[in-house]
Every structure is written in C-alpha cells, then in structure tokens.
C-alpha positions, 0 to 999 in steps of 0.5 A: 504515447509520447515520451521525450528521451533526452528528459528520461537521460537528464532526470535519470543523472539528476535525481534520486529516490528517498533512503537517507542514511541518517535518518533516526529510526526506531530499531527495524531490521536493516535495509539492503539495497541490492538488485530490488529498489527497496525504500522504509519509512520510519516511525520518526518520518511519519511522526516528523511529517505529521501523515495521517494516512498512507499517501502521507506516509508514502509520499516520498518513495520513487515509483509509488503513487497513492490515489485520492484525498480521503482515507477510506478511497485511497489505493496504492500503485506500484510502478503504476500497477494497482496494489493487487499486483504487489504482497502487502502485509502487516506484521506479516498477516496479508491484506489482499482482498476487494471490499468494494471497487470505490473504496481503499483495500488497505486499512492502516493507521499510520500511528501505529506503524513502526516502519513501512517497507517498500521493496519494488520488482519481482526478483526475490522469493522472500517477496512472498507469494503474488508479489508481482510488482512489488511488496508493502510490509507494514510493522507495527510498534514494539514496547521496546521501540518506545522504552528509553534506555533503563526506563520500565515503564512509560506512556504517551499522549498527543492531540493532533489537529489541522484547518482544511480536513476539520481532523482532531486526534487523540492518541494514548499509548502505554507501555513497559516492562512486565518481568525481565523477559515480559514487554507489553505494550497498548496504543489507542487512537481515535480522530475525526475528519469533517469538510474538505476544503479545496482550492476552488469551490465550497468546501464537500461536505459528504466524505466524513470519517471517524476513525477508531483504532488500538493494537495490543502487543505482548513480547517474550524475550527468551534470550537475546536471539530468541522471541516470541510475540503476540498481537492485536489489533483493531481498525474501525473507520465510518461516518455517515458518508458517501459510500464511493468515497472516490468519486466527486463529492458534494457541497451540499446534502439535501437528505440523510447520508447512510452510515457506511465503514470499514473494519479490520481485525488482525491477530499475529503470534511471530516466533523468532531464533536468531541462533549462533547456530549456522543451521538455525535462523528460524522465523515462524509468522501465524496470523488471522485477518478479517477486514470487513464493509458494513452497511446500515439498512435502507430503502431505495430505488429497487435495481436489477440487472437484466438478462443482457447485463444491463442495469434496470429500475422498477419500484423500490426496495428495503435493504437491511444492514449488511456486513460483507467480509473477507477472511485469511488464515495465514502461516508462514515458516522460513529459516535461513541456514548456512552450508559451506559459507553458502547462505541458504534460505528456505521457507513454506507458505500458506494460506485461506482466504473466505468471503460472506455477506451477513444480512440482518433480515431479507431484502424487501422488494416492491414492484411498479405494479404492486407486486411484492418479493421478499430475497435473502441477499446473504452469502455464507458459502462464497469463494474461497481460495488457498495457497500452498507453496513453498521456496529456496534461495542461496546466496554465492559470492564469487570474487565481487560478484554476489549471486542469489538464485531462487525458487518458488513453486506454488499451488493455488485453489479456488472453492467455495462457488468456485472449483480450480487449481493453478500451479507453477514453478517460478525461477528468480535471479539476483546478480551483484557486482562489487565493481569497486569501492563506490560502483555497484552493478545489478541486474534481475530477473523474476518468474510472475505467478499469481491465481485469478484473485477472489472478486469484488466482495460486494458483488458475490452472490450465493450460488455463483460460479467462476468461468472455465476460462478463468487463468493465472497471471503469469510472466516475466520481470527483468531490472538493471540498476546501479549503486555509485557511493559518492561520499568521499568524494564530496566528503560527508557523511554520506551521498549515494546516486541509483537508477533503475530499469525495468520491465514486466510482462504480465499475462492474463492481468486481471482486476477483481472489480466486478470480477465474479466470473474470474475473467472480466477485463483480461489484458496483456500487460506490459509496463517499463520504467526508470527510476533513479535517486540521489541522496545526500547528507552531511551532519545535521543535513539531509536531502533527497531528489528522485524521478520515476517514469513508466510506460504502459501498454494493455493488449487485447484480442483485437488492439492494443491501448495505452495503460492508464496509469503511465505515460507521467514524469514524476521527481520529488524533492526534498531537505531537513535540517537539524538546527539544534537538538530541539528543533529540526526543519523540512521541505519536500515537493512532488511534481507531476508532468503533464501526460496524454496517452492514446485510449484505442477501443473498437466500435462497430469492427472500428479501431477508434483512437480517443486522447487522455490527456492530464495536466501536470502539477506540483505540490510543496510541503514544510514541518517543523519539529520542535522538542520543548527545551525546558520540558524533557518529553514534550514536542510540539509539530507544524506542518504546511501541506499543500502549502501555496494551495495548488489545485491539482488532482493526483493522476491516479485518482478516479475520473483523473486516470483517464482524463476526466479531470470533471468526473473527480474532486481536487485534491485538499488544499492548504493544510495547516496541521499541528500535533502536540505530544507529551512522552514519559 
C-alpha cells in the first residue's frame, strides 16, 4: 500500500476533528475527552444540517465513514471496520445483528434522536461488550428536552422537502408535564423518497422508501437525582424497492418491484440515582428490541445450491411472504461508588439475542420436468446466542496523572442450531497526564474479545449447524494521543488541537454475512491510523478541520492482502456563524484522496497480485437557519447538499470498495432541501 508520510506529519498539525464547545445542545450528559476519541452530535446540529439519515448525521466525525446513498443500505465504518466490530445502542438497547448482507443494520430515525455519541478505541469497559473498535450510542428525545423554561406543555409540527431524492416529511411532536414529577412525550414522523437524481445519467428509479416512525416516552422524576423512564418506539421503512438496495440501481423498470422493508421495535425501562451518597451512583437499563425484514410473496426462478456450494437453477418457485427476525433481551446494571477519594465503577451485562424466519404457507417448487415439491422454509428453532458478563474500573489520580484501569470478563454462548461457549478475561488501561495547563498526554490500551456473531438472518435454515472451529475475535488495541488548549493564546472563547494513533490487532476477524457455519472468511486483522482535529470558536463563530487516515492489512493462512476499507486520506472542513439571533450560516466539506491497495489472492498454488484503485473526491455542503423574528416558534431551513454536484462514490460503497467504480451508483447529486417548523 502506498502511504506518503510527509501528508500524514503536515495533515496531522493542520487539522482537526469536529467537538465545538459552543455549540447548543439539548441537555445530554457531558462529554470527556480522555484517552479515547469521543465526538456527539446534537439534536441541534442534526436539526441545523437538515440530516435524514445517519450519513447525514455522521458526516463530520474524524474516522467515521458511512456508505451508500439510500437509507435502507447504508452501513457504518468505524476507523475502517464494519459496525459489527463496534456496541451500537440506542437508549441503551443494542442493535447488532444482520438481516441481510445488501441491506443497512442500523435502522434510526434521525428526528428522534437527542444526541448521537461516537466513542473511537477499545480501551474503556463502560464501552460495553464487542466494542472492539468503538461504540455508537444513539439517545432519544425527553419531554424535558423540548419543554421551555415554565412551559407545561407544547408541540411541534414541521414539513421537510428537498429536489434530488423527491423526499416529503411531516413531522409532529407533543409533549408536557402530566403532574410535577410526571413528563411525557410522543413524537411521529412519516416521509417518503422516490427517484434519485445523480450527476450523470437518468435519474434510478427503483430504490423508493417510505418511512414510518414514533417513539413514546414517559419520565418520572423521583427527585432531582432520582429517575425512572419508559419508552417506546416504532421504525418501519418499505417501498416496492430493490430488495439490495446497495448494489446499482436502474433507470427504468419493465416489471412490478416486490414489496420489501425493515422494521424495528424498541422497549426501554431506564432507572437513574445520582445520589449525594459516595456509594451510590446507580443505573439500571432493561430493554427489548426486534428489528425485522419483511418480504411479500413471489414467484420466480426456483434456485438451489448444489452439493459443491455452487448456485443452480431449474424451473420456478412460489415463495409466500416472509418475515425474518432478530431478537434481544438486554439488561445492564452499573454503579459507580467512591472509596477513599478512589472512584470506582462496577457494573454486570447481559443479554439474548434469537433469530426465525416466519413463512406464510410452503415454498412451492416446480421442476424442469414437471415434477412438483412443496418445502417449509420456516425456521423457529434458530441460533441463539447470550452474554453474561460483568466488569470493574477505577480511577487513581496521581499528581497530574489520571490513571483508570479496568477489567472485563465475559461469558458467551451460542444455542439454538448452535451449541459453544467462548469466555475471557479482558484488561483496559487508561493513562492521563495533565503536563500543563493546555497539554494533555494520553495513551491506552484495551484487550478484544467478541464471540463469532450469529449469521446473516436471511440465510439461516432450520436444523443448521455452526463449525467446531468456530473462534472468538480476540486481540489487542493500543492508542496514543494529545490534547493542546490553545485558547489563550490566541484569545477566544475556545481553540483546542488533538491527534490520535492507533493500532488494533484482531484475531479471527469475522463477518456474519453468509456466515452460517461461523467460520467463513476469517482473517487476521491489523489496522493503524491517525487522526487529528482542530477546532476553534469565538463568539458567535465556530470552525473545525479534521483528517483521518488508516492502513490495513488482512492475513490468511497462506498471504496477506491489503484491507479494503483503508489506504484513503480524508479531512473535513467546516464553519458557522451566528449572524443575529435569527439567523445563523454554515459550510462543511468532505475530501477524499485517491486510494489504491494491492488485492493478493492465490490461483492454482499462484500468489496473484490484483490493483484496487478509487479516485478521490470532494463534496461541499451549506445551511441556513432562520428563526422568523416576528413569529416567536417559527423557523424556516435551507440547505445545499452536494452543492457543485460533484459525481463521486464514497470509497466504502458496494462495488467502490474494491475498485469497481461500475458495479455501483454515484452518490445524489445537488440536493436542495428545506424544512419548515412551527414550536409552541
């Protein structure tokens, strides 16, 4: 792989990853920056941005990438690892698990969200359990949140529409105070999204989405430090659609699409006790979620696989309607207590996840030759899997050093088709040294532990079994980094400079796409990277630049291979400016360098050496936010995505990531979008 050093030293001075400290947010637990690279986007951002999905939301976090245009597609990398590598929560319920290896596994609507937490690295147990590159928690709305000061009750209504994706939303929310302790709130959304415009060619026609979403949330205040709340909520996007919405899509349709979408339903109960009392800092998350694939019934080309593994066709087949599903019960319970001016923080996870495929009716097949079988294609006993574990951290300060050591056992097992067990015992380590008054030097190091990840739902069938072989992910993560505060010496508000290097080791990396036997595709995997940020801001300005970089490599048994998703020089850029009070101003730009990485595979005893090559690209955005003056509630939003229509493929997408630009569709081209809301 090629990497130019001297761009690595320069870009690692001159930029910066996005954290501005004046932005407004929703109130949100407050963020620390020590040895991990930890970013939040708030509700206001995505508000200001206009972001309709998680790339939008995203888009400005060093070292995260997200894939693919569509919604119902798109998939999250971390550093350059798949999401499946990282926790990713929301309201503390996890979202893990594959419905389908064309498809998106993160099903979140952003106007419901209250902030977004990325937290990079593998050196923190409160990261949670197969957080082996990182962790996205998403935190929905309180009533609280969208409350003004006295106010008892309220609502909000907006509509949202932009030119390149057709999209239209409508979006209500109500909220209030029920009694003096008694908070509740409801929020319902529905949009749509039609044709797709690109910069070349016509406009694809099959990748249409509805989207139906609403979340309820009921909080009791026992006291100021004590809580309990409830929630609900409900996702629902389908449309008579491609059902890989990744791969290319078309202009023209010369038959029926078949209806396809993905559900998710999500049931929270979240106590909280921030007690006076040093021994008690309590937290208590029980969760329910079912994210589920739907498919109508149709009738087709009958496919099988023969006894070699190879696809084959003869005659057709009627398929009735399905509904594939992925299961989790989850618990978690952590306090946090202090002895001796020592902060301990102890807590237990646990949690199971089942799969099924429910079938209205048998498959029914008709041979070449006439003959005629009839299969149930359901699966009601399917694997399983389930964590127990459990962890300890302190926190020692020494002089200006900061010293937080942890530790995480784990106990995983499969059932179900399945029948293992996979446990270890997993050291972190945190070091922080207060050098001065603005210089902050950091290092970590974190143990990688996760169990081989229940497959691709869509491929299980009943009566399936795993390989004895199957393995745990395992291995080592180590990061260095600094913290320079540079706002007195250039006299605002606030101006800080960070960089990061890492490096993971990840044995038996794995993929759960087509991965029934638990041990297809497993690869060593090694990744090292640097990122860094500066931010600055200064009354009613603010800017950021941030670059990110990692390199890859993959080893097999018999070679090594560059890894996909590296080898591509990133730096995001971006401003606002509040003008007045009414009305604030933005930018931000995304640009890629080109990549090329060296694919190694052996043919007939053969290594063969193949180049993967993606040209690089840059993409500008612009908002505007404007509250009406004369209208106390009422705002009106423009934005430009993509404003010079650039024709550019994000070098994660399907086809892009190992160089077909070909065998993938351009991202959307100018995008003119507006939203207008009405808050009382």
């Amino acid at each position: 792989m090629k990497v130019k050093h001297l761009s690595l030293v320069i870009a690692s001075v001159i930029s910066g990853q996005v954290f501005s400290a004046d932005i407004q947010e929703l109130s949100t637990t407050e963020v620390k920056t020590k040895n991990t690279a930890h970013s939040q986007v708030s509700a206001l951002s995505i508000e200001e941005t206009q972001a309709t999905d998680i790339k939008g939301v995203l888009r400005k976090i060093a070292g995260v990438s997200v894939s693919n245009s569509v919604r119902y597609s798109q998939k999250t990398y971390l550093r350059g690892v798949e999401e499946h590598s990282a926790n990713v929560t929301i309201d503390g319920a996890r979202q893990d698990g594959q419905m389908f290896h064309h498809a998106g596994n993160q099903m979140i609507d952003p106007s419901m969200l209250k902030a977004v937490s990325i937290e990079l690295g593998a050196s923190s147990v409160l990261s949670g359990y197969g957080a082996n590159v990182g962790a996205i928690s998403y935190v929905t709305k309180d009533p609280k949140d969208l409350l003004a000061i006295e106010q008892k009750a309220g609502a909000k209504i907006s509509v949202a529409a932009d030119t390149a994706t057709e999209f239209k939303q409508v979006n209500f929310s109500g909220y209030g105070m029920l009694t003096e302790q008694l908070s509740a709130l409801a929020i319902v959304n529905w949009n749509e999204s039609g044709d797709i415009e690109t910069p070349t060619g016509d406009p694809i026609v099959n990748k249409h989405s509805e989207l139906k979403s609403g979340l309820v949330k009921f909080v009791y205040d026992f006291s100021d430090v004590e809580q309990l709340g409830f929630s609900a909520q409900r996702f629902e996007d389908a449309g008579h659609r491609a059902l890989s919405g990744e791969k290319p899509g078309v202009t023209s349709i010369s038959e029926a699409l078949g209806f396809n979408g993905y559900e998710r339903d999500t049931y929270t109960l979240n106590y909280h006790n921030n007690s006076d009392n040093p021994l008690l800092d309590l937290a208590v998350d029980i969760n329910f979620n079912k994210k589920t694939m739907v498919r109508n019934a149709s009738t087709g080309t009958n496919w099988f696989r023969d006894s070699s593994g190879a696809w084959q066709e003869d005659g057709t087949a009627y398929i009735p309607a399905r509904e594939y599903s992925y299961e989790t019960y989850g618990l978690n319970i952590r306090n946090t207590f202090i002895i001796n001016d020592i902060a301990w923080t102890a807590g237990i996870e646990s949690f199971k996840s089942e799969q099924a495929i429910d079938v209205a009716g048998l498959k029914d097949i008709t041979l070449a030759n006439g003959d005629k079988t009839l299969e149930d294609i359901s699966v009601s006993n399917g694997p399983t899997a389930s964590l127990i574990g459990g962890y300890i951290q302190g926190e020692f300060v020494v002089g200006a050093v900061t010293i937080t050591p942890g530790v995480r056992y784990d106990s995983y097992s499969l059932g179900g088709s399945y029948d293992d067990s996979f446990n270890q015992l997993s050291p972190k380590l945190k070091v922080n040294w207060q050098a001065n008054d603005e210089l902050v030097l950091k290092a970590g190091y974190g143990r990688i532990f996760k169990g081989p990840a229940l497959p691709e739902t869509l491929m299980i069938t009943e009566g399936m079994q795993g390989s004895d072989d199957a393995k745990a992910e395992t291995g080592n993560h180590l990061e260095l980094g600094m913290i320079y505060d540079f706002a007195s010496t250039f006299n605002v508000d606030s101006a800080r400079f960070s960089t990061n290097i890492y490096r993971y080791e990840i044995d038996n990396y794995y993929h759960p796409t087509k991965n029934t036997s638990l041990t297809r595709g497993i690869v060593d995997l090694t990744k090292k990277g640097i990122e860094a940020d500066f931010t600055i801001s200064h009354k009613d300005f603010s800017a950021f630049i941030n670059y990110s970089y990692n390199d890859g490599e993959k080893a097999y048994d018999t070679h090594t291979s560059d890894d996909y998703y590296s080898g591509t020089h990133v730096v995001k850029v971006g401003a606002d400016y509040q003008i007045d009070e009414f009305l604030l101003i933005g930018w931000d730009s995304y640009f890629a360098s080109n990549a090329e990485l060296d694919d190694r595979s052996i043919d007939d005893g053969n290594l063969v050496t193949e180049k993967v090559k993606k040209a690089g690209y840059g993409v500008t955005n612009f908002w505007v936010d404007y509250q009406v003056k004369n209208v106390e509630g009422l705002s009106v939003k423009l934005a430009v995505e993509n404003a010079f229509d650039k024709a550019y493929q994000n070098h994660n997408s399907f086809g892009m990531y190992w160089g077909n630009a070909g065998y993938n569709d351009n991202e959307v081209g100018r995008n003119i979008k507006a939203t207008v809301s009405y808050q009382f």
